[in-house]
Every structure is written in structure tokens, then in C-alpha cells.
Backbone bond lengths (Angstrom), bond angles and torsions (degrees), N, CA, C in turn:
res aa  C-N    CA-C-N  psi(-1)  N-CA   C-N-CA  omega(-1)  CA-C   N-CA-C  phi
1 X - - - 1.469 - - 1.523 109.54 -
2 X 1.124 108.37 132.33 1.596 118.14 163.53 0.977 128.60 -52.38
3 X 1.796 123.48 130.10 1.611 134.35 -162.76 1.713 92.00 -76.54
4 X 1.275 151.84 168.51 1.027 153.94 -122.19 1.642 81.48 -158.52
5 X 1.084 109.20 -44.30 1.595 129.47 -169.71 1.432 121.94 -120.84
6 X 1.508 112.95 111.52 1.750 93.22 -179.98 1.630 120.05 -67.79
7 X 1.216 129.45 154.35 1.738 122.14 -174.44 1.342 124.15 -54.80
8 X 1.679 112.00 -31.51 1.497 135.14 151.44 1.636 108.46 -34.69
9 X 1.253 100.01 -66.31 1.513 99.06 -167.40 0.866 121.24 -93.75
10 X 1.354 150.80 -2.83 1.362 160.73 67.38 1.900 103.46 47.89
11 X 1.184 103.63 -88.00 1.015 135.41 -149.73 1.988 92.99 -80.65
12 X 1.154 96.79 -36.61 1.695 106.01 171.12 1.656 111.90 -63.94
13 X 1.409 110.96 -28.45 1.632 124.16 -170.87 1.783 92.99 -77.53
14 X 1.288 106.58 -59.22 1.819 107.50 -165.09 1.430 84.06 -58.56
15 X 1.183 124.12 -73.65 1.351 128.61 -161.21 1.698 114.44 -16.90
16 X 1.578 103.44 -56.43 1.499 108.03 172.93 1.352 118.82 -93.43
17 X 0.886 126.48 36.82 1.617 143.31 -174.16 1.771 87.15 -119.59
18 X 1.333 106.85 -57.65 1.449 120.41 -177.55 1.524 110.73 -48.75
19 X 0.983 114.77 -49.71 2.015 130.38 -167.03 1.499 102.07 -91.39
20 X 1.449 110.09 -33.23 1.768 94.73 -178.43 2.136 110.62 -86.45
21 X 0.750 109.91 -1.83 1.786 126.23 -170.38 1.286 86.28 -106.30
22 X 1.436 174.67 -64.23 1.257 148.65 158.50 1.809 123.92 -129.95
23 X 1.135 102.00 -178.88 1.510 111.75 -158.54 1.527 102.02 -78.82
24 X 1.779 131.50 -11.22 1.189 147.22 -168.63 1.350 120.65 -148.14
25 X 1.201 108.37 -134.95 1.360 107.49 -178.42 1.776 118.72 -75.46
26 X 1.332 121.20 136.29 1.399 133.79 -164.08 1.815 92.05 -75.53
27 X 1.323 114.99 140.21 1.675 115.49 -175.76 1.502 88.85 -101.72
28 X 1.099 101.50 154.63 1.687 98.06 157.39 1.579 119.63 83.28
29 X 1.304 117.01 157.13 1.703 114.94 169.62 1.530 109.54 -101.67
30 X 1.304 109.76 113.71 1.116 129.67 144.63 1.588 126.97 -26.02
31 X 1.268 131.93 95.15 1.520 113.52 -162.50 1.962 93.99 -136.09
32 X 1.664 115.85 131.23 1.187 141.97 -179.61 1.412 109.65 -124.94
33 X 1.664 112.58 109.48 1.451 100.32 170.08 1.739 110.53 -138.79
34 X 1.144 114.43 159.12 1.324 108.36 -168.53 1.940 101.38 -138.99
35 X 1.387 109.13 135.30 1.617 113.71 169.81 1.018 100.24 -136.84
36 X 1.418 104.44 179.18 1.351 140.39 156.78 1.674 124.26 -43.49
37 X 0.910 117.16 -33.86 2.023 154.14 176.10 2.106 85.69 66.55
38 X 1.618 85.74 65.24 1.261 80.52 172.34 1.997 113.15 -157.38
39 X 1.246 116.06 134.26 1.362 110.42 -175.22 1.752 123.68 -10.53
40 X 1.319 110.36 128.14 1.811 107.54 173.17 1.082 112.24 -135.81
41 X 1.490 106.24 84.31 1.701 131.89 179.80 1.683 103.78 -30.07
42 X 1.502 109.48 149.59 1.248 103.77 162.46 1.753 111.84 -86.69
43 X 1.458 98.49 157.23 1.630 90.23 178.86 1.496 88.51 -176.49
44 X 1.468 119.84 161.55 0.985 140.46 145.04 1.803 106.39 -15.27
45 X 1.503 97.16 124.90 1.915 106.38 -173.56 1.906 101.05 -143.72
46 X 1.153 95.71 93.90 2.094 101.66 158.34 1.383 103.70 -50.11
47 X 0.967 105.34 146.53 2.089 127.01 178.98 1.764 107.28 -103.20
48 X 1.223 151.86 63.49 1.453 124.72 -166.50 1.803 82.90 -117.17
49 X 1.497 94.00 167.19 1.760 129.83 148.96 1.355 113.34 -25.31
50 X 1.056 101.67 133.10 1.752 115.56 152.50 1.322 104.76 -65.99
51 X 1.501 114.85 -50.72 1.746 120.54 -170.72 1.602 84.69 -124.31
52 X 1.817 98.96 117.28 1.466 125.24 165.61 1.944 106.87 -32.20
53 X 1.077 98.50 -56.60 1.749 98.43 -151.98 1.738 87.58 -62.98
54 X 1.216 136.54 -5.20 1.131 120.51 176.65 1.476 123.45 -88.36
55 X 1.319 108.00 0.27 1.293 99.17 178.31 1.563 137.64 -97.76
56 X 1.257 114.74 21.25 1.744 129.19 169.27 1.892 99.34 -99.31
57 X 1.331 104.41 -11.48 1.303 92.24 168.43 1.675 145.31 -57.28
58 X 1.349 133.34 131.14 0.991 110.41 157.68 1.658 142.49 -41.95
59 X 1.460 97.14 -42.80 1.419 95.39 179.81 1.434 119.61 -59.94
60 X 1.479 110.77 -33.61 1.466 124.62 -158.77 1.749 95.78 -77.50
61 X 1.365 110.12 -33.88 1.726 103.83 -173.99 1.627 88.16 -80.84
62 X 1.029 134.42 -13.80 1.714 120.01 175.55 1.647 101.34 -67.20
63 X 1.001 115.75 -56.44 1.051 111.77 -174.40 1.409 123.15 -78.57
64 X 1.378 115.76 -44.18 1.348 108.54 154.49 2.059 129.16 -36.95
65 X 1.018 89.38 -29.60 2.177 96.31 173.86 1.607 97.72 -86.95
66 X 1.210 120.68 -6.59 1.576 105.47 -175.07 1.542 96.14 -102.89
67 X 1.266 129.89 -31.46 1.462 127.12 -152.46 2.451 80.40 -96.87
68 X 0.910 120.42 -27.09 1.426 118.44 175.77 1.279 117.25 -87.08
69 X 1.367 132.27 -27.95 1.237 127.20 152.21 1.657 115.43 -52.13
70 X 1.376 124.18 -67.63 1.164 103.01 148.86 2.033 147.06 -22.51
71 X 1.208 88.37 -46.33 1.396 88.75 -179.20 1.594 105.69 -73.98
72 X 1.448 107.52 -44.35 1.663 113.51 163.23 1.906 116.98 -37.34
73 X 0.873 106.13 -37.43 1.961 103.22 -167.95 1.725 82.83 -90.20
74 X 1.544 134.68 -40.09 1.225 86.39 -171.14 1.748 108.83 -98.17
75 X 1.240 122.23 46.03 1.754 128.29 -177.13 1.109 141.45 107.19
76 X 1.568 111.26 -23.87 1.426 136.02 -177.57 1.639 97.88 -68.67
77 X 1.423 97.65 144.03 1.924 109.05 172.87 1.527 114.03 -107.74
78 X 1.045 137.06 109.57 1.787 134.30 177.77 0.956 103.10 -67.86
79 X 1.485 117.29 118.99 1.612 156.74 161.39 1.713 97.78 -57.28
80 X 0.882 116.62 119.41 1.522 133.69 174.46 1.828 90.91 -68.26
81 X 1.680 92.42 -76.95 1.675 98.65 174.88 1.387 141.36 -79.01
82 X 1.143 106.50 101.18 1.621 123.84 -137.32 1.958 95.55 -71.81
83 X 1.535 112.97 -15.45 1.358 107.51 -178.64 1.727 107.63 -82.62
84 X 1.441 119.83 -9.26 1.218 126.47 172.87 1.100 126.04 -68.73
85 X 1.560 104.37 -55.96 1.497 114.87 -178.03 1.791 118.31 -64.89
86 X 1.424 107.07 121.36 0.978 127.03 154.91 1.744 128.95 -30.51
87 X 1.297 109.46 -54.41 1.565 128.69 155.68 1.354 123.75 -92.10
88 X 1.269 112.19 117.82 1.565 129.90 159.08 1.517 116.99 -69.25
89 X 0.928 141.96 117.97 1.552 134.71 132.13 1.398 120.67 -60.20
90 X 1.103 145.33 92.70 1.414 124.03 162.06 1.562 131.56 -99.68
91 X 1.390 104.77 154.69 1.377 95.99 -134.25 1.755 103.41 -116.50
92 X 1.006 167.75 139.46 1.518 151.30 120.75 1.068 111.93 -113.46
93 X 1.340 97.66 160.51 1.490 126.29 165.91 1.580 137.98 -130.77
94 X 1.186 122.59 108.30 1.354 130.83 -161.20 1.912 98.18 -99.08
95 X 1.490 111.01 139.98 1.255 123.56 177.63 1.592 108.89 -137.53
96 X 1.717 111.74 125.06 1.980 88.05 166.81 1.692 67.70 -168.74
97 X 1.645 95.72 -152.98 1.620 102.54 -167.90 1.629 101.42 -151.69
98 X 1.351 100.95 176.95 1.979 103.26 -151.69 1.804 70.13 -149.33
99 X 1.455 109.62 151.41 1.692 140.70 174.91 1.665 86.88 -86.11
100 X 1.227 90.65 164.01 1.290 107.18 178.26 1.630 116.72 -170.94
101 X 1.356 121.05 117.65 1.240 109.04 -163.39 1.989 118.02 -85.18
102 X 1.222 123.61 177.18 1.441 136.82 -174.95 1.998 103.00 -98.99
103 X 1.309 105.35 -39.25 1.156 84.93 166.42 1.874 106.69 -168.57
104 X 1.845 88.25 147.25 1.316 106.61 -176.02 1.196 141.25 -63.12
105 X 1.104 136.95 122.16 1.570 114.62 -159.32 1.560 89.36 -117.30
106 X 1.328 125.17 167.73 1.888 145.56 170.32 1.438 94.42 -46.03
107 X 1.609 127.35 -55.78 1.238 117.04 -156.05 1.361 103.56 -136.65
108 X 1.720 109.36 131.15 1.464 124.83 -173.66 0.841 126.58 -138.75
109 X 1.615 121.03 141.84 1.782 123.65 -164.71 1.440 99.90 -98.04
110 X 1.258 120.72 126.78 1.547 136.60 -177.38 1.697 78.90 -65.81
111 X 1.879 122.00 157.85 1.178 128.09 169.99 1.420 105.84 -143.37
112 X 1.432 105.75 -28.45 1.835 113.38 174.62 1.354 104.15 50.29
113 X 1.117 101.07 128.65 1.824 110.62 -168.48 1.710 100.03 -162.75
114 X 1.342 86.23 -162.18 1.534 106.48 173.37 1.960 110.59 79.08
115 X 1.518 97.61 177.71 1.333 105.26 -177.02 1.325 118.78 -153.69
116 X 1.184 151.10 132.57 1.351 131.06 164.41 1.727 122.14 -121.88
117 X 1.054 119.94 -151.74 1.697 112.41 -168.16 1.777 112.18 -63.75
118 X 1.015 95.55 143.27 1.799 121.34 171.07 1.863 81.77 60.82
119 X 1.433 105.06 75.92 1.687 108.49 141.19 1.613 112.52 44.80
120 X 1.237 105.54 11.99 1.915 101.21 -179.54 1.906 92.34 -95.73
121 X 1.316 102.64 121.64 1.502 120.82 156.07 1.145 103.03 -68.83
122 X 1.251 100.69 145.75 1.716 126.71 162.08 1.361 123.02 -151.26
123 X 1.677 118.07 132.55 1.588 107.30 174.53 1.426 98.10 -91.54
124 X 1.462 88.84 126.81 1.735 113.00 166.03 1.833 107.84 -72.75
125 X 0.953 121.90 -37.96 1.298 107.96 179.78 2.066 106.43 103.45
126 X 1.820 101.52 29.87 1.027 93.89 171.07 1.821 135.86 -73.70
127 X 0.912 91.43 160.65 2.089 77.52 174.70 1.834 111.45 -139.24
128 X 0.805 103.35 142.90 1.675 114.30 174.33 1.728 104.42 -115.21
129 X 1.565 84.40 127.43 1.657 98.23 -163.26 1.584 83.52 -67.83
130 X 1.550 115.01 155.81 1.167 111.19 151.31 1.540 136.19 -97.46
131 X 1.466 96.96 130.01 1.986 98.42 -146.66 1.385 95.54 114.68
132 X 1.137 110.71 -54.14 1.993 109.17 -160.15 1.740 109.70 -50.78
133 X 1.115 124.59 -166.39 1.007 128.49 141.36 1.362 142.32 -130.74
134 X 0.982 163.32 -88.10 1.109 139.70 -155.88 1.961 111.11 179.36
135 X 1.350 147.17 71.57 1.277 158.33 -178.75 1.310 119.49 -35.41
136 X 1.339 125.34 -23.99 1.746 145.27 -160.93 1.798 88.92 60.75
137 X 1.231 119.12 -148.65 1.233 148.16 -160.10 1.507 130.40 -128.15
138 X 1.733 95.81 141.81 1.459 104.64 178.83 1.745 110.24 -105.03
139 X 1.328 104.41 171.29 1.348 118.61 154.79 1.217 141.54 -75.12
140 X 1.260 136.25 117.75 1.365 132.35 -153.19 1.978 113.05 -128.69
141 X 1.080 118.35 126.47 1.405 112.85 -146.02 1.676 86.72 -131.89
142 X 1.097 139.75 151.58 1.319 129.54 170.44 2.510 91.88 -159.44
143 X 0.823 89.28 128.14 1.311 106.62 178.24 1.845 102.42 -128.38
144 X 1.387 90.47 138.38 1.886 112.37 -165.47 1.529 103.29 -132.84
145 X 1.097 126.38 120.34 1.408 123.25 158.31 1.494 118.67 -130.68
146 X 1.162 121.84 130.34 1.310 143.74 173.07 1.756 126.89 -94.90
147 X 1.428 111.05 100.26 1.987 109.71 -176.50 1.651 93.80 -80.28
148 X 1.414 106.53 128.48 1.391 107.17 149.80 1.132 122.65 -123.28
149 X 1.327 109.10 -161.47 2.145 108.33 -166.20 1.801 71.48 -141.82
150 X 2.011 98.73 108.45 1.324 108.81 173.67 1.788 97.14 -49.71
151 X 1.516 125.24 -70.78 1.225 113.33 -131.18 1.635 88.04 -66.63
152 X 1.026 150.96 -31.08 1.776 128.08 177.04 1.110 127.60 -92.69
153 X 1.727 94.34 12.11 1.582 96.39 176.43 1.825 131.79 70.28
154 X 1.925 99.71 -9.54 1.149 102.53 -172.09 1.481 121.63 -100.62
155 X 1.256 126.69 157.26 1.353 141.28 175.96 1.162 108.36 -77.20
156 X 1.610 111.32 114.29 1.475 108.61 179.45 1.766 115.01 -101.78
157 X 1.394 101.83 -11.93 1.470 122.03 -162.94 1.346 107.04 -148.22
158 X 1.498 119.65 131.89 1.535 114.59 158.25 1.164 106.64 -146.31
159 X 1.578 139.95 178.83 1.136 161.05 157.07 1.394 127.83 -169.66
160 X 1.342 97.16 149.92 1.762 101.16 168.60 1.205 126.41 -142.06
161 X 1.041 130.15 147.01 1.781 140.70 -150.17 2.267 86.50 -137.72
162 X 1.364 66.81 135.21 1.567 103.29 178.07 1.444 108.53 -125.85
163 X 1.523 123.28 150.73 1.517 131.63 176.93 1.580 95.41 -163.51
164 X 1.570 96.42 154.01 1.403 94.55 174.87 1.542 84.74 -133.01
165 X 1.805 119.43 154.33 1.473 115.76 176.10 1.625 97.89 -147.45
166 X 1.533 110.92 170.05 1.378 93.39 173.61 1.030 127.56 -115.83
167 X 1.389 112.57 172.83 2.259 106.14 -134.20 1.676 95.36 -54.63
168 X 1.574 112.98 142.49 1.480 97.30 170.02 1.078 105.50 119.23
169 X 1.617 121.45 -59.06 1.069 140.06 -127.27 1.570 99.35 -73.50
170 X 1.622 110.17 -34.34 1.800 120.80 -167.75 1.488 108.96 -135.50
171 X 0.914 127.12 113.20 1.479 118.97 131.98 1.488 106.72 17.40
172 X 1.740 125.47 168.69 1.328 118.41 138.38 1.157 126.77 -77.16
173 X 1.572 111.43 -46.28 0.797 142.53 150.16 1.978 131.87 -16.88
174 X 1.213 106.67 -62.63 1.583 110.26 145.41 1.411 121.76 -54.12
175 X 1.206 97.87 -52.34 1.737 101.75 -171.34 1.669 108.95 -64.83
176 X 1.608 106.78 -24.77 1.659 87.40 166.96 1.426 117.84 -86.28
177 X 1.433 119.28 -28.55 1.209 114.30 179.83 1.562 119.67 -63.43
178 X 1.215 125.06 -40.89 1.176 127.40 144.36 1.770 130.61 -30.70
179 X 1.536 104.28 -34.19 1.370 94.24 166.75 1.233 122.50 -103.87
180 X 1.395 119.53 10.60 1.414 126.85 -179.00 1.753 97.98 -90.72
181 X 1.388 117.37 -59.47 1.693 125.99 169.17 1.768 98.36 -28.33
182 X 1.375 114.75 -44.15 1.305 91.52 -174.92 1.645 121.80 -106.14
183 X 1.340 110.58 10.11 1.612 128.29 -172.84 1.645 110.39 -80.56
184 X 1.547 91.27 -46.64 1.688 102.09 169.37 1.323 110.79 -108.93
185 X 1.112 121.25 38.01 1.672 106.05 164.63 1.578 113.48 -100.30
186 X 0.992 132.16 134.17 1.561 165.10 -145.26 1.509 95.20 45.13
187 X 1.472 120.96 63.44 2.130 104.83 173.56 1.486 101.01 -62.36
188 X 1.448 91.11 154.09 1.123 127.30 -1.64 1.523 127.47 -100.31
189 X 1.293 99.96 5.19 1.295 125.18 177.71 1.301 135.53 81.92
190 X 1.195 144.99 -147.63 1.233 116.07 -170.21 1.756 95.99 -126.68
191 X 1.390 103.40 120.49 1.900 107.14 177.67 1.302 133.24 -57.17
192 X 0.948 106.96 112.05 1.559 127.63 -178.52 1.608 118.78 82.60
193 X 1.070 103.87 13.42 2.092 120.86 168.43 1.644 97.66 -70.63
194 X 1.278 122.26 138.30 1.411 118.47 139.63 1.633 103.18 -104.86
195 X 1.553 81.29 126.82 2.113 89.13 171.23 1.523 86.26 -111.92
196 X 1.758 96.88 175.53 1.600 129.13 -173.77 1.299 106.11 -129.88
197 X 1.579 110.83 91.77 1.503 123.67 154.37 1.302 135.84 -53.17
198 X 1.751 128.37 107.24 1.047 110.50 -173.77 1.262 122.99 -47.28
């Protein structure tokens, strides 16, 4: 099924969602989810990649046990054999970092920058006050998962959780689990709301 959104631009949208909501670092998780507004039985759920070649990875089974533990507390069972299961989870995770300035000035030059995983540019929608100066940079973590129903191929559920932290500050590893605690908390949530997880 077709992304609705390319990952570029995607990631270009939070980005300035991120920079226009404060003058620095973004508080909180960012959380976007969208359904059907219709029952999502528990059942047996496969864990794979957004992008195939990622899945013999270590990192990807780290995160894959964090985004299924979740699915575990609210009913779902992880399918070992992912050609069985009826439900897909699919899973990514994007990591890079966005400037951020120390202080705001009245008037600011958009500069759009930044970068995140596998070499895709994106303007974040940074600005440098003029006069102001200049904050260096945070960490920016955004984790996406998508349930589908293999045999129609369709997306019945998606969301994505965004966080920004500062460099250092987490693990990746924390920092996704942290955005998963808040990706599925009250599912399925309410479609097409972005709320702000403490």
C-alpha cells in the first residue's frame, strides 16, 4: 500500500510542527494516529521493517520487542511466523537532529536544515533570531508503526510519536521505548488528533 506521505516529507511536517511550538527544544512526545474508528480485535500480530534489509538486525529486533511488548499489555500475541499471522505490525524508526536556538529574537530567517537516517534531507523549519544566537542541537527520534490485515493488504491503524532530547540524554533504545509508552497509550486513540505526551 501506498505511503500517503513520503518519509522526507513526513518528517519535514514534524520537523516544523517541532520549531513552530517553541523557540528550543520541543517538551514532550508528539503523538499522530489515524484508524478506521472501528473495532481492532486482538489476535496474533508479525513485527517486520518498514525497509526489508532491516530486519536481521540487531537494532531492529530491539525495537521490534519494545513496540510488541506493547502490543502484548494491550492483547495482541507475537507471531514468531510472520507468514502466519494475519496482522502485521510494521515498524520504523528514524533518528538524526534539528539546531535549535538559545534565544528568540521578533525577527527570524527560516534556514531549514538538518538530516535524519539513510541520507534523506529535510528542512526542519529552523530560524536564527536575528541578533539572537544560536543553541547547537537536539536529538530527534520519531518511531511509526503501521497494523495491517496481510490478506487485504490494508492499514487499519497507524501512528507516529516524535520526541526531541538532548544529545546524550537517552539511549536509542530508551528514547524509543519512551515513544512507544506514549504511541499506544489510550489505543487506539483518537484519529487524526496530535496530542503531547508528557
Amino acid at each position: 500500500m501506498k505511503k500517503s506521505l513520503s518519509r522526507a516529507a513526513a518528517l519535514a511536517g514534524f520537523g516544523l510542527l517541532a520549531a513552530c511550538q517553541t523557540p528550543g527544544m520541543q517538551q514532550g512526545t508528539q503523538v499522530t494516529r489515524f484508524h478506521l474508528e472501528q473495532p481492532i480485535p486482538n489476535q496474533q500480530v508479525a513485527i517486520e521493517p518498514a525497509d526489508p534489509a532491516e530486519e536481521g538486525s540487531l537494532e531492529f529486533r530491539t525495537y521490534a520487542d519494545i513496540v510488541a511488548e506493547q502490543l502484548g499489555r494491550l492483547g495482541f500475541v507475537r507471531g514468531e511466523d510472520i507468514e502466519e499471522a494475519e496482522m502485521v505490525a510494521v515498524v520504523e524508526v528514524l533518528r538524526g537532529s534539528r539546531a535549535v536556538q538559545a534565544q528568540r529574537s521578533p525577527i527570524s530567517i527560516g534556514i531549514g536544515g538538518g538530516s535524519f537516517g539513510r541520507n534523506v534531507g529535510v528542512g526542519v523549519g529552523t530560524s536564527v533570531g536575528v541578533g539572537g544566537s544560536r543553541g547547537g542541537e537536539v536529538d530527534v527520534t520519531q518511531l511509526s508503526v503501521a497494523l495491517k490485515r496481510r490478506s487485504e493488504g490494508t492499514t487499519i491503524w497507524e501512528g507516529r510519536a516524535i520526541r526531541e532530547s538532548q544529545p546524550g540524554e537517552m539511549s536509542p533504545a530508551a528514547s524509543v521505548r519512551r515513544l512507544a509508552d506514549a504511541l499506544f497509550q489510550d489505543f487506539p486513540g483518537e484519529s487524526g488528533t496530535t496530542i503531547t505526551v508528557p
